[in-house]
Structures are given as C-alpha cells and as structure tokens.
N, C-alpha and C positions, 0 to 999 in steps of 0.2 A: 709480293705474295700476300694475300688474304687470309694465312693459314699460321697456326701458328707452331714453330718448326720440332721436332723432336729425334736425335737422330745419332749417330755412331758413325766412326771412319770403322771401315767394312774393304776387308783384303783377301781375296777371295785365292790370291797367289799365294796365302801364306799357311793356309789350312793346311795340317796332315793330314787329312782324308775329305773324299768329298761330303760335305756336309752342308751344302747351300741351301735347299728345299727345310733341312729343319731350322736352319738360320732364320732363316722367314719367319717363316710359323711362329719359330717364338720370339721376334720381332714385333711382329701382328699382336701377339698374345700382349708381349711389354708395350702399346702403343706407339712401337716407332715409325715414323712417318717418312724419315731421310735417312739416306749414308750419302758418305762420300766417299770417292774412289778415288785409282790411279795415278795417285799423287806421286806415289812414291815406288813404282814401279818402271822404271823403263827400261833395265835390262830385261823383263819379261816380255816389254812390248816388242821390243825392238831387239833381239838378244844378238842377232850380227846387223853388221852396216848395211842399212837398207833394207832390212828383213824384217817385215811388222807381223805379230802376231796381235789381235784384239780378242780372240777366245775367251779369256776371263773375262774382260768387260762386257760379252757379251753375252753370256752365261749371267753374270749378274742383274745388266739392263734387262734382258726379260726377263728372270726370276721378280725383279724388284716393279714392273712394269706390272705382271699378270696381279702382284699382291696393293698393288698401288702406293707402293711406295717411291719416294718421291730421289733422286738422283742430281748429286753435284761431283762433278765431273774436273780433276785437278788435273792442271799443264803437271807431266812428270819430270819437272828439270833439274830440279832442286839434289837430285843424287845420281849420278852419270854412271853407264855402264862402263865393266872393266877394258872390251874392246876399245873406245873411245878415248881410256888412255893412255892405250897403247900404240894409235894409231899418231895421236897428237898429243905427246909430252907437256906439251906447253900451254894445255887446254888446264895442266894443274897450278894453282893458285900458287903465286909469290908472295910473302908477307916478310916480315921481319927475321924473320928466323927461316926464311931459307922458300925451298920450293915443298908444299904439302906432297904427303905419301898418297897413293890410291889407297881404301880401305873405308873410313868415312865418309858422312853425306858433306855436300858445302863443301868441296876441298876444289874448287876449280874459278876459275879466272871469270866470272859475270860479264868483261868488256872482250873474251875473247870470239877472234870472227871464227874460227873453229867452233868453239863449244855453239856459239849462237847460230851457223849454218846445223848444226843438227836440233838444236833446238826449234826454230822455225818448222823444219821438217817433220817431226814427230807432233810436234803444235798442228800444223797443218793436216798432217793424217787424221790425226786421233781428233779435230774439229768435224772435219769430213765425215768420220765414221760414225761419233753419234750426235752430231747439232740437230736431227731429226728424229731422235727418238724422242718419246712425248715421254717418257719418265725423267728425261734431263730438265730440269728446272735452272741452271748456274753453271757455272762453271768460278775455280779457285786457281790465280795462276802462281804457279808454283808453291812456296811452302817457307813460313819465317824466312823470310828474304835479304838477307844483309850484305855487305861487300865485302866481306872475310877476309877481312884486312889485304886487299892486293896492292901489290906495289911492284908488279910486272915493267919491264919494261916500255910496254907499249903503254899501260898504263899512265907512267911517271910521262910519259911527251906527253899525252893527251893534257896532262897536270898542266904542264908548260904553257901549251896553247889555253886553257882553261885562264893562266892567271895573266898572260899575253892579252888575253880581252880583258881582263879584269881593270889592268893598267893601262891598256890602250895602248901597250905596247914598250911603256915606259918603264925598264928595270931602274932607275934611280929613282920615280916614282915609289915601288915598289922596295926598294932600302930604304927609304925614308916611314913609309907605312910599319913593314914588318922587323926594324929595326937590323939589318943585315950589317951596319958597319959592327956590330958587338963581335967580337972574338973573330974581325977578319972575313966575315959571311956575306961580304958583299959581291953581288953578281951585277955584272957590267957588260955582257954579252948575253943574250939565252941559249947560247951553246956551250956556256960555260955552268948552264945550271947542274946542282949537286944529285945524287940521290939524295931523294926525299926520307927515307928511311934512316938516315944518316945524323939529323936535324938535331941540334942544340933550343930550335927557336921555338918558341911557342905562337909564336903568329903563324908561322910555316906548317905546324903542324896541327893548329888546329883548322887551317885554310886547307889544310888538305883531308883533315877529316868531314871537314865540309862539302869536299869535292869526292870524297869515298859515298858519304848517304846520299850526294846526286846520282851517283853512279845506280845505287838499288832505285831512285826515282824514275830514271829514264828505262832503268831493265825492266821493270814491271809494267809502266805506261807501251814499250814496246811489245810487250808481253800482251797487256790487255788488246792493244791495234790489231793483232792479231787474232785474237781471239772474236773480237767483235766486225769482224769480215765473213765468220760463220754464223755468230750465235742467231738466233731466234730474237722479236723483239718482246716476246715474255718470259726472256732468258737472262740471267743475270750474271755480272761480272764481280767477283772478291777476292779477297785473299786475308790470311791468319795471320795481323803483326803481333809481334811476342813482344814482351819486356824485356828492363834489365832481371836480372836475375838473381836472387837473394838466396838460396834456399829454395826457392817459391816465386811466382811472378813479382815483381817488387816495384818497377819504377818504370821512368821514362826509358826507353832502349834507344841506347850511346851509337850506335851503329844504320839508325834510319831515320830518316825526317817523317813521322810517321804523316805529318799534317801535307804536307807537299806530296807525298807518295798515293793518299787516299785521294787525291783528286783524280786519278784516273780509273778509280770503282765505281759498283752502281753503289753498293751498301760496303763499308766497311767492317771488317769483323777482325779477329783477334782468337788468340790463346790463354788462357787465363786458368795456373795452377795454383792451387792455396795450402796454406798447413790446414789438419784436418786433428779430429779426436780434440785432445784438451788443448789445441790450440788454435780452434778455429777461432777467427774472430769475423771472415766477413769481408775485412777492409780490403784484402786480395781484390778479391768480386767487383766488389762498389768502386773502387779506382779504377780496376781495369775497364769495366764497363763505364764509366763514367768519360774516360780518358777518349774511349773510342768513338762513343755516342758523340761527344764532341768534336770530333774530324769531318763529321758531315753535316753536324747539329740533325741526327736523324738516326733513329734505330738502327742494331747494329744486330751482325753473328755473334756469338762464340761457338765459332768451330772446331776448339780442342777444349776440352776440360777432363779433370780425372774424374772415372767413377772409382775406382782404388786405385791405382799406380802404385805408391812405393809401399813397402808393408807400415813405415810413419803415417803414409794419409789413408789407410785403411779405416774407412767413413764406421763411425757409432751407429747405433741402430740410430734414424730416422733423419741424422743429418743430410744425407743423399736428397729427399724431402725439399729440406731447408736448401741446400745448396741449390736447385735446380730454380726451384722458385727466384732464390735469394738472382741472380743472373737477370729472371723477366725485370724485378722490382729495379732493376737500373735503365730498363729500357730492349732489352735484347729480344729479339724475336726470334732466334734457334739459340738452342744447348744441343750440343754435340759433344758425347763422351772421345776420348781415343784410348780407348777405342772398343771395338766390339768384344773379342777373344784375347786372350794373353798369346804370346806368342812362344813358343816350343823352344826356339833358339836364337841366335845373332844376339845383338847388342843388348836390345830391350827386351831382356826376356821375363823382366822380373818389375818392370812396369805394367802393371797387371792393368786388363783392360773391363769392361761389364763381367763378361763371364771369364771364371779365372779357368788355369790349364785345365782341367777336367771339363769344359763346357755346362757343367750341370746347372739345375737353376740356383742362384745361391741368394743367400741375403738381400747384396744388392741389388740383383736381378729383382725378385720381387716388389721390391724397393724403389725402383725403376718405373717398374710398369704400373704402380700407384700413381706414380706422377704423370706416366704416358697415359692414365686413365683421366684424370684432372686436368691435364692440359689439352685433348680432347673436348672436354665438358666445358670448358671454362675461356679455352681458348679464343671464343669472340670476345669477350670481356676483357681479357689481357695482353691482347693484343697490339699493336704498334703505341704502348704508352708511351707519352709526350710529358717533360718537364720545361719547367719556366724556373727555371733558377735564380737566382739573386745574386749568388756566389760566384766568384769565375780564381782560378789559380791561375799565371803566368807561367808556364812553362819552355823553355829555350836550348836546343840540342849544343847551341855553340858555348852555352854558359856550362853546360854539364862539361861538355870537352875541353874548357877551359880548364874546371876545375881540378879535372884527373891530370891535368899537365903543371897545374901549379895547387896541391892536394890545401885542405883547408886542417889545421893541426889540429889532432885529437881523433886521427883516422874518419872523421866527420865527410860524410861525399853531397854529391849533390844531388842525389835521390833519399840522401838521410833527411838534407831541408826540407825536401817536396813532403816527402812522409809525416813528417813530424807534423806539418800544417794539414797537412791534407787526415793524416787518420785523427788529429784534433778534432777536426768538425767533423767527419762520421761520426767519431765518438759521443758528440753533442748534436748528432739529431742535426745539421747543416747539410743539404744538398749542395752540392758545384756542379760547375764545368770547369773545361779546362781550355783555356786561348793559349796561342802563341804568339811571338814577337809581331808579326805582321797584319794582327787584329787592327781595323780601325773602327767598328764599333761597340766602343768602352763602355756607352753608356748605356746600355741594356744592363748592365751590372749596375747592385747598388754597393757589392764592395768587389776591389781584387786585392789578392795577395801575391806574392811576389818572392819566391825563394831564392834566395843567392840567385840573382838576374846579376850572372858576374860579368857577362858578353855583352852588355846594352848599346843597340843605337841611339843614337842619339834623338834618332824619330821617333823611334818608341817611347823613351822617356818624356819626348815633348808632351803627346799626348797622354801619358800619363799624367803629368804636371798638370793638362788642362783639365782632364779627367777630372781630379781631386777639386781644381778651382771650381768646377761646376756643380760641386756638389759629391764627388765618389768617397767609396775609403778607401784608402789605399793604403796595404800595411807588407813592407819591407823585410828582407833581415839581414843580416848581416855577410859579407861577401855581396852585395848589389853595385850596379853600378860602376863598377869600377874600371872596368875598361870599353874598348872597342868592339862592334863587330867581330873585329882582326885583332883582337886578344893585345890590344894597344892600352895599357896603361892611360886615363884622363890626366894629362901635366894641370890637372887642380884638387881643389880642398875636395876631400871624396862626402859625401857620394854624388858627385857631379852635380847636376842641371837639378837633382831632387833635394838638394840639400834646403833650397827656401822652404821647399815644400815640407819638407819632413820638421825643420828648424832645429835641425841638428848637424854635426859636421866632426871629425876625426880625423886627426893625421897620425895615430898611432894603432896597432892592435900588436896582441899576443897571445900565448899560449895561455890557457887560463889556469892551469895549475888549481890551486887550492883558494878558488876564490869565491865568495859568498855572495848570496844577493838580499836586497832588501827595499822598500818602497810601499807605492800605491798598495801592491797585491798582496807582500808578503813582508813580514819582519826578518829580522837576521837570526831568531830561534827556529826560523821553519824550516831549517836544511837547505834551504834553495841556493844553488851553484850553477855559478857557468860552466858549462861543458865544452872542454877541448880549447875553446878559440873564443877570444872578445875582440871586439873594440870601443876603440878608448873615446866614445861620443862626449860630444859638449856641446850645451844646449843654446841654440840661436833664435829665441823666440819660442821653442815648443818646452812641454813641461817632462822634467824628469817624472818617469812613473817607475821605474826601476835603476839601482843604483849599485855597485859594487859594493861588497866586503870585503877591505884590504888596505894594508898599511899606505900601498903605494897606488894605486888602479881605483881606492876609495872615491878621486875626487873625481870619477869621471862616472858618466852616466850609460846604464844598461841599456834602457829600453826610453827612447821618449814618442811623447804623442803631444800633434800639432793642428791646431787649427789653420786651414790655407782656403783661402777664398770661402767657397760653402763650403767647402769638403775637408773631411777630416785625415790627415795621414800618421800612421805608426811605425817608430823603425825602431826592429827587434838589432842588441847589438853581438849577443850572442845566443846558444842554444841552451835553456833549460830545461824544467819539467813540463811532462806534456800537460799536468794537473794547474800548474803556474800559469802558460800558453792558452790552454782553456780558461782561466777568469778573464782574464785579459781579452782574449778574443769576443768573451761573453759580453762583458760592458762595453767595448767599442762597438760590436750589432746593436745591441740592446739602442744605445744612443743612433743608431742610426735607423731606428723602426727596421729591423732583422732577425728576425724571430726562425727559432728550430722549429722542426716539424715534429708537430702536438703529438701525444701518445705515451711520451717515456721522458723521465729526465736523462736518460743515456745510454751508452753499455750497460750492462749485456742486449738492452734491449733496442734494436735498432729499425725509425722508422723511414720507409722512405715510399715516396710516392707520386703523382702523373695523373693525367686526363687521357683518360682512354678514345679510341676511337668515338664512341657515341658521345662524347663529351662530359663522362663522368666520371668525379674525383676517384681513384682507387689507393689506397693505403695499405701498405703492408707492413706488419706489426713480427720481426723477425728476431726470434731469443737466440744468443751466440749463447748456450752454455745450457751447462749438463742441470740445470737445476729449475723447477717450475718458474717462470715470473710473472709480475702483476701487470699488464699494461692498462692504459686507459683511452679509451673512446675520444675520438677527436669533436670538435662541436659539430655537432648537425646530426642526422640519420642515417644508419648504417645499415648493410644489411654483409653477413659475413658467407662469403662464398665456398668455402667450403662445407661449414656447417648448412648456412641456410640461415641460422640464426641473425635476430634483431638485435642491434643498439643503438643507444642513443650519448649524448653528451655525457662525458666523465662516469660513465660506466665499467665497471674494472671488465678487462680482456684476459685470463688468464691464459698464460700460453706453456706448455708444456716444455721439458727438456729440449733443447735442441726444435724447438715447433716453432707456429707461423700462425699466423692469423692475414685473412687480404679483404677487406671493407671496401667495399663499392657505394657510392652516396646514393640515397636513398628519394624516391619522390617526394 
C-alpha cells in the first residue's frame, strides 16, 4: 500500500439500529480511510451448519466501496458458533484444568479436524464472496492467535510423534536429554508415554510449550494457504499478535513464536494497548512497535489500539494526537482504533470504542479526525519509515518458558528483564530492534543485549562469543546462559561458553534481601540495591564495575565488564535501578561511538526517527507528560510538518503538553 492507513474494526452485526450510511459520513468527516470486518462474527455468517448469510458484509462493502473506504476482511475463526459445539463436543479445548465451557472466544481445540473442517469452509466461502470486491485491500486470518493451552488427547500423540522425530526415535536418548530418570520418569516404551499435563519436568514441559507455539505456527501459515488461493495479488495477508499482558500490552507473548509465525504474512501487524492520562509514558507503543517491525525488518500494522477503552485510559485532551502519531514514529503504516462504537452489551461493554454508547461526536472523535486530517496531508512524507538501528535486544520464547517453570526470586519474570533494558534506552533517546535466537547476522549491530537468555544454544552463544571478538558489545544479565535449548542445566562453571568472554564466572546466587551496591557507577550512600535475586560473580580477567554491600556477598562482584578480542562484553549480575542501568549503559555506548538520538537528554521527552520514502531524515520530538517541554533541534535544517515552521541546529522546539513536533531534513 502506497497510502498511508487510518482506520476502526467496524461491526455492523453489533449496531442497535441501522445506522451505517451516518457511520460513513462521519468516518469521511474524521478521515478514515480503513475498517476491518468479520473477524469476529461467525455465528452471524454461518448461524446453522452450512447456512451462510454475507448480508452484513455486504451491506458494508458497498457502503464502504461507494465512500472509498478502504476494507480488511478477517478469517472469523477465532470465536465458534454455539451450534458447532454442540454438534462436536470435542471441538472444546483441553487444558489443565479440564475441558473449556462454551461462552468465550478461544475456548476450542486449534489441531481439532472438526473445528478445522468448518473452518476451511467458512474460509473458503467468505474468500469466494468478496476476493473481488475492489474495496478489500487484506485480509487478517483470525484474531490474537495462541494455543490456549491444549492438551487434548489427540494433541498429547501428535506430542509423541513430534518428540519421536526429535530423538529419532530414541526414548533413552531422550532420558538422558530431559533428565526422566529423576523421581522415576523414565519412559522406555512410547506407549508408555505419560500425560503431559501431569509433568514434574521442566525439560518436558517446556519441550512442549514449544510444541504448543508450533502448534499457532502451523494454524495460521494453514490459515494464510488458504487464503492466498483467493486473494488478489494487490491483496494482502496479516494478522494482530498481542503481548504478554501486564495491565497493558507489556512484553514478549509466552504463548506464540511471534518470529516463526510472521513468516507466513505479507506485513506483520499487532495489538498494542497502553496506560493513558498520568501514565502515559509511550514505552507500550515504541516496544510493541519496535518488536513487530522487527519480524520482518519492515513496516508493520497496528490493527487494534484503544481510542478510550477502559474509563483508566480515557485519553487527556490531545494525547489521542500524541498516541496516533507516536505508532507512525516506530515505523507503522495503519493505526486502527477498536474500535468504532462501544457496544450496548456482552462482555465488552465498557471497553469503550471512538464513539462511546450515545454515538455523538465526542472529544475523541474530534480528536481523531485532526489526525485523520494530518495524516491525509502529510501521509506521503510519513510513510513507510525505515530505521537503521544499532541496537538489537535478544529475545527468546524458550528462555521466558524457562523461567515461569523455574521463576527468578523477587517475583522478578522475564519480561520484567526485557523491560528494564528495553524501556532503559527508550528512556535515553536509544532506538532497537529486536533478534531472536536464530539471528546469524550479529554484525549489523554495534551492540546487543541480552536479558536472562536462560534457554541458550549453544550455536547461539558461539556466535555471540565471535560477535564480541570482532568487535560487538555485548551486555548480559543475570539468569543467562545457563542451560539448554531443552531447559538442561550446562554441567559447567556458568555462564557457560561466555564466561571468557564476559571474564567473569559464578557458582553461587541468591535471594538478595537487603543488599547494597556500590562501584564504578555508584557509592554505597546512593541507596542502590540488588533487587530480588544476585549472583555471586568473580572476576576472571574482566573488571568489577559494581560490587555488593554485605557482610557476606561483599566479596563478590555485581556487575563486571571485559574486554574480549575487539569487543567489549558486560554481565549485569543482578537487577537494579533503572537510573543505575542507564549510567552504565550510557559509558559502555559512549565508548563504543553509540550515541542517542539528538533532541532531548531523555523522558519526558522522547525522540525517535527514520528515512522516509523519498529518502529523508524525519524526527519526531514526542512530550509523554502533562507539562510544556524544551526540546532542541538536531544538526542540520529542518522544516516542521505540521506548523510549516523553520529550524535549524540547537534551536529550542517547544512542545506543548502531551504534543509532538515531526522535522523533515531540509535541502
């Protein structure tokens, strides 16, 4: 798409009265350009077996056709009608705790050949019916996609045969890997294999939550095959992966290989909810968008975002503004509210959507369509922005699963490590991406980081190792390293293969209780504490820059940093302050020629920026907070896009409450 996207999930089944023709209108009016449909209907499509009704859709597609509005078109599989499970019981999802009720969306079996025979079917229809309207632009298959913990029957064999190839067939291979002689667990037949649900082991079970996020890999790439037997070839294939969930979008999502599953999209896109009012800060946005961008190293959707949802994120005057924007400034090319109207009853009735229960134009409405007016005007220029990062985070689904099966003390998870590092360098002005374990080209990075990488192959760290020797930085923390793939303990000094590299090495950790730090960064009056969980480093050629305060845990070292080959490595040994984490992060770039993006020394004021299509620098100068701030003009010539206004080098920017400034380089 050449266009750049503006848009609402729009549910035309959900109206209390008919009200589509003023829908429009004032669509048109707020500049939106997209909806998306049908995702989530398919007791309307289909309300008995074999019985398809497309009325609403098609009621829509023309409405939306005649106003030029632009139409993505959702597989409705993701919430099963009541006929269907009634007809096939067993189409309902098995998890730990039994078999799921009808009532909820996601309550059914993803490997089941039932659920998947009507899924095909309705796929099939509903391709047929509008792959030729010229208002469908995409199509989205299905909806936050996960494996909702199954552990069916049929499931748990396919497990068997899954870890049958794994071993080659060899169960005593296989005790030896995942440790089965412990407590009696060893299997010596695969007809004697257990329920999996059952599991003492954590090799076992994190092998099989491995085999749970193939499970959404191969149902979506299914899902797409199908789809792309209809579509058009100026037709596009995505879908919405969500986070884990804090409150608010918050981390890696424990339940999907997001990087393995977006290879069967044309563009990747995502759901991205954030705190709002006095707690905006932003970081929501900039990760999620950040995380996603990086699945295909190429612009992305957000297909779901709130315009109010809960009465907590009921947006301040002009943060709606800020928020829409703030999404392009990562790289996105649609913002899509969910959603259009609040809806009258069911579940979500008080997830408030653009317009709340009364329809009227309100606030954010208004508010909206400022921005649908600006991203009209502006939209060639902000269009498919392109970043060249320097930064890269390591991210790893079997390290997070790791860690929820053997937790790190101090309630500490492992979206708490990714966070801390990660909203660090937002905070300080640092662009990322974000790699996974199976990256082989390290060296487009001038640094990576590496949060509790508790799962590590051993291929992975090789290259790591060389990574550093040629020159990277590479900085650790604590929980790295330490086991296998298969959640196997390293029978050596930890943290394994990187221990030359980092020049440090630990055979003990613990709870950190009441213990103080102190070093390069900070003295023992400055409050600084390890949080939750240490360990006990001793330095083998690299230099203490942080050090315990404690009678006993004194003689051991916090944090060291080592010189290896050219490159420089850091291992953090447990978690402090984010304030602590930023010096530190700050003089290891600094020494590596790593510089933040010019503008602002930090929060509140956040810059971040790209080459636009025509191949020019764009900067956006974005205030997280209710109070006017100073920014300043990067080197060179600027010309500000919304005003129109001129600057030039070290020029203050003032930006208003919750406001935005976006600088396009100048001839």
């Amino acid at each position: 798409m050449n266009e750049l996207l503006y848009g609402v999930a729009y549910y035309d089944e959900y109206m209390p009265y008919d009200r589509l023709d003023q829908d429009v209108e004032m669509m048109q009016e707020a500049g939106i350009n997209l909806v998306r449909i049908a995702e989530s209907t398919w007791s309307t499509l289909e309300p008995r077996d074999g019985e398809f009704d497309f009325s609403h859709i098609d009621r829509v597609l023309e409405a939306m056709g005649k106003a030029g509005i632009h139409v993505i078109v959702g597989t409705p599989t993701y919430a099963i009608p009541s006929w269907m499970e009634k007809k096939h019981p067993d189409i309902m999802v098995v998890t730990r705790q039994g078999r799921s009720i009808y009532g909820a969306r996601q309550i059914m079996d993803i490997t089941n050949k039932a659920y998947l025979f009507y899924c095909e079917r309705v796929i099939r229809k509903l391709m047929a019916h509008v792959k030729d309207h010229p208002a469908v632009i995409g199509y989205q298959v299905d909806n936050e996609t996960k494996h909702f913990g199954t552990a069916a029957e049929s499931v748990q064999r396919d497990f068997v045969e899954y870890l049958k190839d794994k071993f080659g067939g060899d169960t005593e291979a296989m005790n030896r890997e995942f440790g089965f002689h412990y407590w009696s667990n060893a299997v010596h037949d695969w007809k004697d294999f257990p329920d999996v649900r059952g599991t003492i082991n954590g090799s076992l079970a994190g092998e099989y939550a491995k085999f749970q996020r193939g499970l959404v890999t191969k149902f979506l790439a299914w899902q797409a095959a199908l789809v792309r037997e209809y579509k058009r070839e100026d037709q596009f294939i995505t879908h919405n992966f969500d986070f884990a969930w804090k409150g608010a979008s918050y981390g890696v999502q424990p339940d999907v290989n997001h990087f393995q599953t977006a290879q069967c999209l044309d563009i990747a896109g995502c759901d991205i909810y954030h705190p709002s009012q006095d707690k905006l800060t932003g970081a929501e946005i900039a990760f999620g968008g950040d995380l996603t961008r990086s699945l295909k190293q190429d612009n992305y959707f957000v297909l779901e975002t709130q315009a109010q949802g809960f009465p907590e994120w009921t947006p301040y005057d002009g943060q709606l503004r800020l928020l829409a924007f703030s999404h392009l400034a990562s790289g996105a090319d649609l913002v899509e509210y969910w959603h259009w109207h609040s809806l009258h009853n069911a579940c979500e009735t008080y997830w408030k959507g653009l317009l709340s229960h009364d329809f009227a134009k309100n606030h954010p409405y208004r508010e909206a369509a400022s921005v649908g007016r600006d991203f009209k005007r502006l939209g060639d220029k902000l269009l498919h922005l392109r970043k060249n990062n320097e930064i890269a985070i390591l991210v790893s689904n079997e390290s997070l699963t790791g860690i929820d099966l053997f937790p790190i003390s101090g309630g500490i998870s492992y979206n708490d490590v990714v966070r801390w590092l990660y909203d660090a360098l937002y905070e300080m002005n640092y662009e990322c991406d974000f790699i996974f374990p199976e990256e082989q080209a390290l060296t487009r990075y001038k640094a990576i980081l590496m949060p509790a990488f508790y799962c590590a192959p051993e291929g992975t760290l090789l290259r790591l190792k060389e990574y550093v020797r040629q020159g990277g930085v590479l900085i650790g923390t604590f929980k790295s390293c330490f086991t296998n793939e298969n959640v196997r303990v390293y029978p050596d000094v930890q943290p394994h293969i990187l221990r030359e590299c980092f020049g440090a090495y630990y055979h003990q950790f613990s709870s950190a209780g009441q213990v103080g730090l102190t070093g390069k960064y900070c003295c023992a009056q400055d409050g600084e504490c390890a949080e939750g969980f240490l360990e006990c480093l001793e330095t083998d050629g690299g230099e203490a820059i942080l050090d315990y305060v404690h009678d006993n845990w004194g003689q051991y070292a916090a944090a060291v940093k080592n010189s290896y080959g050219d490159g420089t490595a850091v291992y953090l040994g447990c978690k402090f302050s984010k304030k602590l984490l930023k010096e530190i992060l700050h003089d290891v770039f600094e020494g590596a020629g790593i510089t933040p993006n010019e503008g602002s020394t930090g929060f509140p004021v956040i810059v971040r920026k790209g080459i636009n299509r025509h191949g020019k620098q764009i900067v956006y100068l974005l205030n997280y907070s209710g109070q006017t701030q100073r920014a300043q003009c990067p080197r060179g010539a600027w010309q500000e896009l919304l005003s129109g206004d001129r600057y030039e080098a070290d020029m203050p920017v003032m930006l208003e409450k919750w406001g935005f400034a976006i600088l396009e380089e100048s001839e």
